[in-house]
KOLDOMI-787575 format. One record per residue: x, y, z of N, C-alpha, C in turn; residue in one letter. Coordinates in Angstrom, 1 decimal. Atoms other than C-alpha are relative to their C-alpha. Layout:
N
<atom n_u="X" n_v="Y" n_w="Z" ca_u="X" ca_v="Y" ca_w="Z" c_u="X" c_v="Y" c_w="Z" code="a"/>
...
This chain:
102
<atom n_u="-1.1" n_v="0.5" n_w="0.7" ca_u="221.4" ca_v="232.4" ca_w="226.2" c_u="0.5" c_v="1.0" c_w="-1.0" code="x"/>
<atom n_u="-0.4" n_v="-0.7" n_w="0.8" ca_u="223.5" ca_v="234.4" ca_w="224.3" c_u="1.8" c_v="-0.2" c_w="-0.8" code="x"/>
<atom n_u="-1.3" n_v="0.4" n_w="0.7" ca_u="226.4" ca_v="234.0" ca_w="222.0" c_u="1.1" c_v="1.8" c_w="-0.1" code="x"/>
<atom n_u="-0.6" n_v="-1.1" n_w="-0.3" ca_u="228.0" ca_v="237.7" ca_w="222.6" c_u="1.0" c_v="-0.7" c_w="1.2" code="x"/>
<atom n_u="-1.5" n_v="0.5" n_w="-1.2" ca_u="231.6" ca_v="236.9" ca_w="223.9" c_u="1.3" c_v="0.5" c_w="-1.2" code="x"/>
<atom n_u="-1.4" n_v="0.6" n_w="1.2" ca_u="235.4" ca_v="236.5" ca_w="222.3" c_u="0.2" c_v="-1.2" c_w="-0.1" code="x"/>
<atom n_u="-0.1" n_v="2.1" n_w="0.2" ca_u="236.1" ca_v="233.0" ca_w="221.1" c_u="1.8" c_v="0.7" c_w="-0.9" code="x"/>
<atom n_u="-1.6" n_v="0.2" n_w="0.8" ca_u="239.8" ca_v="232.7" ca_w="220.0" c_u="0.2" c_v="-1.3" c_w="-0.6" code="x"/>
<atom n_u="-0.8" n_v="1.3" n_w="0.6" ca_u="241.8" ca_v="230.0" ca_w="217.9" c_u="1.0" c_v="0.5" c_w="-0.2" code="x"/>
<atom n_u="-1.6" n_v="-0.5" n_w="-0.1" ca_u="245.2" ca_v="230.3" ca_w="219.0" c_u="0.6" c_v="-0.6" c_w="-1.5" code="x"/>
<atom n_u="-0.6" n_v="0.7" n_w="0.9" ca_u="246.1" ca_v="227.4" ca_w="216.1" c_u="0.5" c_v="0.9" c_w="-1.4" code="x"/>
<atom n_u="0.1" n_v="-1.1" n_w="0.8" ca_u="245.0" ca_v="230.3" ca_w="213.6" c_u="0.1" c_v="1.2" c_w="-0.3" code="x"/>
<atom n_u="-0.5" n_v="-1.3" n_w="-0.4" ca_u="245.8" ca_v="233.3" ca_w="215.3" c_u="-1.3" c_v="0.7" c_w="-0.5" code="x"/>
<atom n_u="1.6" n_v="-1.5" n_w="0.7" ca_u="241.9" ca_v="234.7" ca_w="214.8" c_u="-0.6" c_v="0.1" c_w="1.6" code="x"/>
<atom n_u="0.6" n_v="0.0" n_w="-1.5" ca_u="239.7" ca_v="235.5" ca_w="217.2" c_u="-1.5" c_v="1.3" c_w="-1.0" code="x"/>
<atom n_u="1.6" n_v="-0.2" n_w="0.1" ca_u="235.9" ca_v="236.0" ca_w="216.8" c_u="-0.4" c_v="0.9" c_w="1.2" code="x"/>
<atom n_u="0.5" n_v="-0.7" n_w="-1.3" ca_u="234.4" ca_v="239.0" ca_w="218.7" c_u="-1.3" c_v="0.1" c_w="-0.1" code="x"/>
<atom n_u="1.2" n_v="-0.6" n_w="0.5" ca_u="230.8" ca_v="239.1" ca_w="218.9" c_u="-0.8" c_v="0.6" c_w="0.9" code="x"/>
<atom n_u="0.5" n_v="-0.9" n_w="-0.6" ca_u="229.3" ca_v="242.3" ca_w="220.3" c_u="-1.1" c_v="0.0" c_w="0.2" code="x"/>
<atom n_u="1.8" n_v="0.5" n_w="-0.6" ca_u="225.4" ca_v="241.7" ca_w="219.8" c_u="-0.4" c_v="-0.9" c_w="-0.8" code="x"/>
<atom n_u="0.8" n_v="1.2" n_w="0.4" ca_u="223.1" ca_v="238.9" ca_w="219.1" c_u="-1.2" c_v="0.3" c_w="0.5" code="x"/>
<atom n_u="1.8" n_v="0.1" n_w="-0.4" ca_u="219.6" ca_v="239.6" ca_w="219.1" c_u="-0.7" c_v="-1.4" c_w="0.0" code="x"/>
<atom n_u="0.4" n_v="1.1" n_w="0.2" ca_u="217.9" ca_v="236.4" ca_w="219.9" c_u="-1.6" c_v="0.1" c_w="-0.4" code="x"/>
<atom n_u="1.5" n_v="0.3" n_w="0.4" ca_u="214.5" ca_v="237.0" ca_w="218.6" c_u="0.1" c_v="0.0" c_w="-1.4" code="x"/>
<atom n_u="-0.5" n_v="0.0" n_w="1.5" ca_u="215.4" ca_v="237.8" ca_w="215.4" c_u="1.3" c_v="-0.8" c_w="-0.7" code="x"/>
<atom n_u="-0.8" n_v="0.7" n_w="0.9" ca_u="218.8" ca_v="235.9" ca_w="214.9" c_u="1.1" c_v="0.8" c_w="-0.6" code="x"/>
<atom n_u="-1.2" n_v="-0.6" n_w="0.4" ca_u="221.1" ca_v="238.7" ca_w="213.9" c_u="0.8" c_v="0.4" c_w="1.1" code="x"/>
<atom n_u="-0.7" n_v="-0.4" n_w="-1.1" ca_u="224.2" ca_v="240.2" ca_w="215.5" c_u="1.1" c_v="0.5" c_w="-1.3" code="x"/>
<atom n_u="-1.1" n_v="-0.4" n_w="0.7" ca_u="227.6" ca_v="241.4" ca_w="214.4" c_u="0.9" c_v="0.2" c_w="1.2" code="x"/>
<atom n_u="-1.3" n_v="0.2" n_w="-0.6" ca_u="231.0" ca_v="241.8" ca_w="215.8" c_u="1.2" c_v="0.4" c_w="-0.3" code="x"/>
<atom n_u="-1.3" n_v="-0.2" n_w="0.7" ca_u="234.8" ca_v="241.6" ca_w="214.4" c_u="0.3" c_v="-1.4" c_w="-0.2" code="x"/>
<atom n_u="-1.1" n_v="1.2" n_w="0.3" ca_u="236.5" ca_v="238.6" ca_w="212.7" c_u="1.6" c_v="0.7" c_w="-0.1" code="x"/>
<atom n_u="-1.2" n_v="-0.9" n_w="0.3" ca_u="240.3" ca_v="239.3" ca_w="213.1" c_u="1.0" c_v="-1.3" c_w="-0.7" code="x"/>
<atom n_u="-1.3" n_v="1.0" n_w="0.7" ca_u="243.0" ca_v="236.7" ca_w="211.0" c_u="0.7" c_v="0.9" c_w="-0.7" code="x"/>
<atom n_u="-0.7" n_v="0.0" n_w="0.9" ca_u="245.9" ca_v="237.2" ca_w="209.7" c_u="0.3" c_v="1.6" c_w="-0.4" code="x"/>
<atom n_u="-0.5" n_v="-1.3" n_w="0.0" ca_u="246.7" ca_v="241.3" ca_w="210.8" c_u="-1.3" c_v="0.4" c_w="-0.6" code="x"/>
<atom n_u="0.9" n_v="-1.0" n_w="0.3" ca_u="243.2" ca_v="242.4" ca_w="209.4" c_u="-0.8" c_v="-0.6" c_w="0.8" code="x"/>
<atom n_u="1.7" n_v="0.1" n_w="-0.6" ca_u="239.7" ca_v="242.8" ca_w="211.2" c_u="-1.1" c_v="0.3" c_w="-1.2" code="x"/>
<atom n_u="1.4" n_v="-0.2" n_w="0.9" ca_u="236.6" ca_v="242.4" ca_w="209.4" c_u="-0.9" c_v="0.3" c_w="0.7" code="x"/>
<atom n_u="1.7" n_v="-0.1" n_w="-0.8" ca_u="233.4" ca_v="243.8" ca_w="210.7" c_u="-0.7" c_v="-0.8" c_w="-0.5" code="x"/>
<atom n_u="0.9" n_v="0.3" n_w="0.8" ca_u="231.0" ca_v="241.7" ca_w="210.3" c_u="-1.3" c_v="-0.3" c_w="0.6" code="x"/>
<atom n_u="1.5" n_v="0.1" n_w="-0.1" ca_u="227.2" ca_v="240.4" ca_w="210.6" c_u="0.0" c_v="-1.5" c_w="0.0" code="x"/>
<atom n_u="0.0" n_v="1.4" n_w="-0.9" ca_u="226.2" ca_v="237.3" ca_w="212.1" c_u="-1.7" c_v="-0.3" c_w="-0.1" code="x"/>
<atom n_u="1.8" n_v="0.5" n_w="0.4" ca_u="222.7" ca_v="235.4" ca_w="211.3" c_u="0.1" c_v="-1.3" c_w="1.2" code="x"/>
<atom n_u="-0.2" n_v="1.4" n_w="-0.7" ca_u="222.3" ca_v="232.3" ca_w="213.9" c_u="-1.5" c_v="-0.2" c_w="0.7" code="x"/>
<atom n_u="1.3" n_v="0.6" n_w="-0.5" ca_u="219.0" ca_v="229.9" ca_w="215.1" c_u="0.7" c_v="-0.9" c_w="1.6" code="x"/>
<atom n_u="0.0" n_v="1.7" n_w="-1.0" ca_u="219.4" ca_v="228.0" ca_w="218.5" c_u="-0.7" c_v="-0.9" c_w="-0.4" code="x"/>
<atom n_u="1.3" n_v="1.6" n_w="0.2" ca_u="217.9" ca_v="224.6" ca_w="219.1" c_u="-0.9" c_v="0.3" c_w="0.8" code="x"/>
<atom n_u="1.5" n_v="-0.3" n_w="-0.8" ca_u="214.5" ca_v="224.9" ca_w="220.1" c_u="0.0" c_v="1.5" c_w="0.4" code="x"/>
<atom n_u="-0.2" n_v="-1.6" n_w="-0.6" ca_u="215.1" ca_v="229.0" ca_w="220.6" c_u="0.4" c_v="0.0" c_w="1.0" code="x"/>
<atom n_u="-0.6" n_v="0.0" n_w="-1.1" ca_u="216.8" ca_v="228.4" ca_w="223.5" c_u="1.3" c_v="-0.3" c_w="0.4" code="x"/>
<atom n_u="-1.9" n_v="0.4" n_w="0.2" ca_u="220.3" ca_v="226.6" ca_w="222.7" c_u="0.0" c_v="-1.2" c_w="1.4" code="x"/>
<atom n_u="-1.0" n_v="-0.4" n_w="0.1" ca_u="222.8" ca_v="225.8" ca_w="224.0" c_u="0.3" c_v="0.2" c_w="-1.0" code="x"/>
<atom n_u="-0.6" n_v="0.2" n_w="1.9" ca_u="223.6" ca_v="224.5" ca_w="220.4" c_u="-0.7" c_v="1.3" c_w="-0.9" code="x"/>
<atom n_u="0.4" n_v="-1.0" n_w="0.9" ca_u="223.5" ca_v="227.0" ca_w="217.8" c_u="0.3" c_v="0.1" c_w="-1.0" code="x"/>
<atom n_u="-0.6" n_v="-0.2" n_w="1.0" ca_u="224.1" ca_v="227.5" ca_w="214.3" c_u="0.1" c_v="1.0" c_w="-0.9" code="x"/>
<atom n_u="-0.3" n_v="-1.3" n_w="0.0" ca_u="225.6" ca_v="230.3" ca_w="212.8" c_u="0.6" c_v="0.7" c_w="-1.1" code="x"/>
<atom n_u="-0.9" n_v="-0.3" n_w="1.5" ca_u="227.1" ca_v="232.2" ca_w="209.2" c_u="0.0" c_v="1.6" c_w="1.0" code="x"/>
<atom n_u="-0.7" n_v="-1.3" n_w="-0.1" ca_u="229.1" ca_v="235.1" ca_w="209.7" c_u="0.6" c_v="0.5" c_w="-1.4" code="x"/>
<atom n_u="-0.6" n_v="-0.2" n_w="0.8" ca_u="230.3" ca_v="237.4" ca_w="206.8" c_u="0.3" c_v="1.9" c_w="-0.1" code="x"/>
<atom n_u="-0.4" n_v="-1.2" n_w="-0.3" ca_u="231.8" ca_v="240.7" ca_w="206.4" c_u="-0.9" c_v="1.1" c_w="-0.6" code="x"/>
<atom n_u="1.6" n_v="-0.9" n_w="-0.5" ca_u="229.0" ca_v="243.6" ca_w="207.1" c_u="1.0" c_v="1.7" c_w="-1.1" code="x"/>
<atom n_u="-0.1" n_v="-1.6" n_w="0.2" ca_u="231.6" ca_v="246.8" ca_w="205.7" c_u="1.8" c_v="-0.7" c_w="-0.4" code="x"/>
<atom n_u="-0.8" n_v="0.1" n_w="0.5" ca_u="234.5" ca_v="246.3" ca_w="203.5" c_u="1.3" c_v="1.0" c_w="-0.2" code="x"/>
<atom n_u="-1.4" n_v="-0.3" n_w="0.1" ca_u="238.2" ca_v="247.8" ca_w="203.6" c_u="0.7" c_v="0.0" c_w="-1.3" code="x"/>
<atom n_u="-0.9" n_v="0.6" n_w="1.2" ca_u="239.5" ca_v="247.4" ca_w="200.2" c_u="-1.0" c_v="-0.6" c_w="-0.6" code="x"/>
<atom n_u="0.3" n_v="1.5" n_w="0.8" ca_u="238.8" ca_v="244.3" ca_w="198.6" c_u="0.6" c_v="-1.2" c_w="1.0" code="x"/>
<atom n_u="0.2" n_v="1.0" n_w="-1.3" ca_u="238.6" ca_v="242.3" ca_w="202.0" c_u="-1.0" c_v="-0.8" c_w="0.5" code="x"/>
<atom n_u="1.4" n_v="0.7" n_w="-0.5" ca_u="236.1" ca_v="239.8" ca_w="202.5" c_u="0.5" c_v="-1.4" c_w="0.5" code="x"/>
<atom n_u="-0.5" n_v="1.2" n_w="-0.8" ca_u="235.8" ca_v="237.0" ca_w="204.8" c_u="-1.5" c_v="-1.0" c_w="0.1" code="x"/>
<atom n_u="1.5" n_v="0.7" n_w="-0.4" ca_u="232.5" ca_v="234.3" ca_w="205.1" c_u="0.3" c_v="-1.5" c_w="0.5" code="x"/>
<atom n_u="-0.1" n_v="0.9" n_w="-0.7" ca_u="231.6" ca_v="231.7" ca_w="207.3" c_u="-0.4" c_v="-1.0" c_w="0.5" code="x"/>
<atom n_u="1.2" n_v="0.4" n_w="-0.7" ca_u="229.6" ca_v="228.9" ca_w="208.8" c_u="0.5" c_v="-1.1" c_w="1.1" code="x"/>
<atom n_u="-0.6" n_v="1.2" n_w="-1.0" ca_u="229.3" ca_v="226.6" ca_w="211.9" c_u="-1.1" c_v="-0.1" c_w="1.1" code="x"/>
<atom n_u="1.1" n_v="0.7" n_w="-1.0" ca_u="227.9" ca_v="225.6" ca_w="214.8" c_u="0.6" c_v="0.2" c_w="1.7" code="x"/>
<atom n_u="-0.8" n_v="0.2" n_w="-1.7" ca_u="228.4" ca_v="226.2" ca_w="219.2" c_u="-1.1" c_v="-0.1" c_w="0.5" code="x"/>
<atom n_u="0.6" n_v="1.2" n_w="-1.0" ca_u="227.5" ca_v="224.8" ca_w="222.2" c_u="0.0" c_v="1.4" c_w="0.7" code="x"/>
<atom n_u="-0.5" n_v="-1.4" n_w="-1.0" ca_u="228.3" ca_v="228.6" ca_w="223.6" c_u="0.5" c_v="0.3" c_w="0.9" code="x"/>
<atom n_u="-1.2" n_v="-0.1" n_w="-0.3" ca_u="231.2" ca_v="227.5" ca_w="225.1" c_u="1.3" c_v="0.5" c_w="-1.1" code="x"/>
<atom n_u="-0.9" n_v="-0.1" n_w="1.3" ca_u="232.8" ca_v="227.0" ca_w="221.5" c_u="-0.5" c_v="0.2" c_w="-1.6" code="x"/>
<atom n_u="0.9" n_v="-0.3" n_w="1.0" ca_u="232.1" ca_v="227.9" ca_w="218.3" c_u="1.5" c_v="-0.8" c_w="-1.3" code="x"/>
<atom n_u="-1.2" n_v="0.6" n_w="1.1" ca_u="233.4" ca_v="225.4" ca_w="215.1" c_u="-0.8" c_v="1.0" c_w="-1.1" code="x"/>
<atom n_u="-0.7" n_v="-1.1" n_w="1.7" ca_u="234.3" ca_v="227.9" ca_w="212.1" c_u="0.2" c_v="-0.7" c_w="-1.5" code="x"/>
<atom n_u="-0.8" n_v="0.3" n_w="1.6" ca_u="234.8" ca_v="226.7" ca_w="208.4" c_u="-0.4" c_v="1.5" c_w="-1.0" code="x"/>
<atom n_u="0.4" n_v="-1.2" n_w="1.3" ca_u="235.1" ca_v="229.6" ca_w="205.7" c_u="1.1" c_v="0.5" c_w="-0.6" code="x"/>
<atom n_u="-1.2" n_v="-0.3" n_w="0.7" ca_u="237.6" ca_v="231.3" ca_w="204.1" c_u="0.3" c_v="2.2" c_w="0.0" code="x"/>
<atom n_u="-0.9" n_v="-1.4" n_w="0.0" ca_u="239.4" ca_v="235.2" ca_w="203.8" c_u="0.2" c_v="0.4" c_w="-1.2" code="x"/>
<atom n_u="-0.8" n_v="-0.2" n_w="1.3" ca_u="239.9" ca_v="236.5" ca_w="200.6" c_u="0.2" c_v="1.9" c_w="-0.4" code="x"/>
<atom n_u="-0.5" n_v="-1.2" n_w="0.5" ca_u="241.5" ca_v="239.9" ca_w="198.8" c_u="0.6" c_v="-0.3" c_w="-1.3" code="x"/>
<atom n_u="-0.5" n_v="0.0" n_w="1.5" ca_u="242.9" ca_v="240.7" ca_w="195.3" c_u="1.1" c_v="-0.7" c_w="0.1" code="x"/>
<atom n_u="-1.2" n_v="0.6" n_w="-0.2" ca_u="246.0" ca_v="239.0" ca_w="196.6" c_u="-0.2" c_v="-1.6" c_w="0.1" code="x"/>
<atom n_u="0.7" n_v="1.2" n_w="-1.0" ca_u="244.1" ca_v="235.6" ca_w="197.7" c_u="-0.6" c_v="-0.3" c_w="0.9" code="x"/>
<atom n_u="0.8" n_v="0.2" n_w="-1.1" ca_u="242.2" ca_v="233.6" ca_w="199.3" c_u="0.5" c_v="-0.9" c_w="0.8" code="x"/>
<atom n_u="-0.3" n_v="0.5" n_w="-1.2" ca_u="242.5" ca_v="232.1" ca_w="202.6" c_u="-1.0" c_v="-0.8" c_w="0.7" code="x"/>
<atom n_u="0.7" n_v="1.2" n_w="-0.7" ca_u="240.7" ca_v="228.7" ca_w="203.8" c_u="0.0" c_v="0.0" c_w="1.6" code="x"/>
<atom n_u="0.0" n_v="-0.1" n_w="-1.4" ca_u="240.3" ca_v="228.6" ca_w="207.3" c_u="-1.0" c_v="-1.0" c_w="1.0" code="x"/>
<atom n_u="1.0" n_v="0.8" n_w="-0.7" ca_u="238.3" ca_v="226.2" ca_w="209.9" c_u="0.7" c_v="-0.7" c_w="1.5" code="x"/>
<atom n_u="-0.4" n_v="-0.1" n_w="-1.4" ca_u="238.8" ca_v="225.7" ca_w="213.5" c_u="-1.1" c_v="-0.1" c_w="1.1" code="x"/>
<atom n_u="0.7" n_v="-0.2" n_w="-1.4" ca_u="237.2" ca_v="225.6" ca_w="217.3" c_u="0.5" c_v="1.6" c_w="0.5" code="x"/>
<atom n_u="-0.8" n_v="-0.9" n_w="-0.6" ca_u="237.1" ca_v="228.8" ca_w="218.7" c_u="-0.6" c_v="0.0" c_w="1.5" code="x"/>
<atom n_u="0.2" n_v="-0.1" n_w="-1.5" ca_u="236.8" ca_v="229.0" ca_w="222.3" c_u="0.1" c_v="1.5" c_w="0.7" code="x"/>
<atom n_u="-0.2" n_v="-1.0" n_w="-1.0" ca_u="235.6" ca_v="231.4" ca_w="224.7" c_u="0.5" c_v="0.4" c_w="1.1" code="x"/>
């Protein structure tokens, strides 16, 4: 089982990329992209029973641009992954929560 894929949310115009997921250990990382910026970021997640499908997962930004940060948490079936977190910069922050689908 693995959660390495793209998941989009058209509603929000993001899209979750996540490049590796180590499943023995639980980490991984990828790109969050909303809102004309990409965040790199780092990804912590447990299946159920170590095996999944179900998974639950926090993402937050691994390598900063500015004053760009983005954090996250949720849960997939690893078809879809539900998101709540928020976006923020010196300008504001940005709420966000959604399905993303792969």
């Amino acid at each position: 089982m693995s959660l390495v894929g793209t998941y989009t949310n058209n509603e929000l115009g993001a899209t979750l990329s996540i490049t590796s997921a180590n499943v023995s250990d639980g980490t991984g990382g990828g790109t969050f992209s909303m809102g004309g910026i990409d965040y790199p970021i780092a990804l912590h997640f447990h299946f159920d029973n170590n095996v999944g499908p179900n998974a639950v997962l926090q993402i937050w930004t691994s390598n900063t641009y500015g004053w760009d940060y983005v954090g996250a948490a949720g849960s997939s079936d690893s078809a879809e992954i539900n998101l709540a977190g928020g976006a923020s910069s010196v300008s504001g922050t940005t709420p966000f929560s959604g399905v993303f689908s792969k």
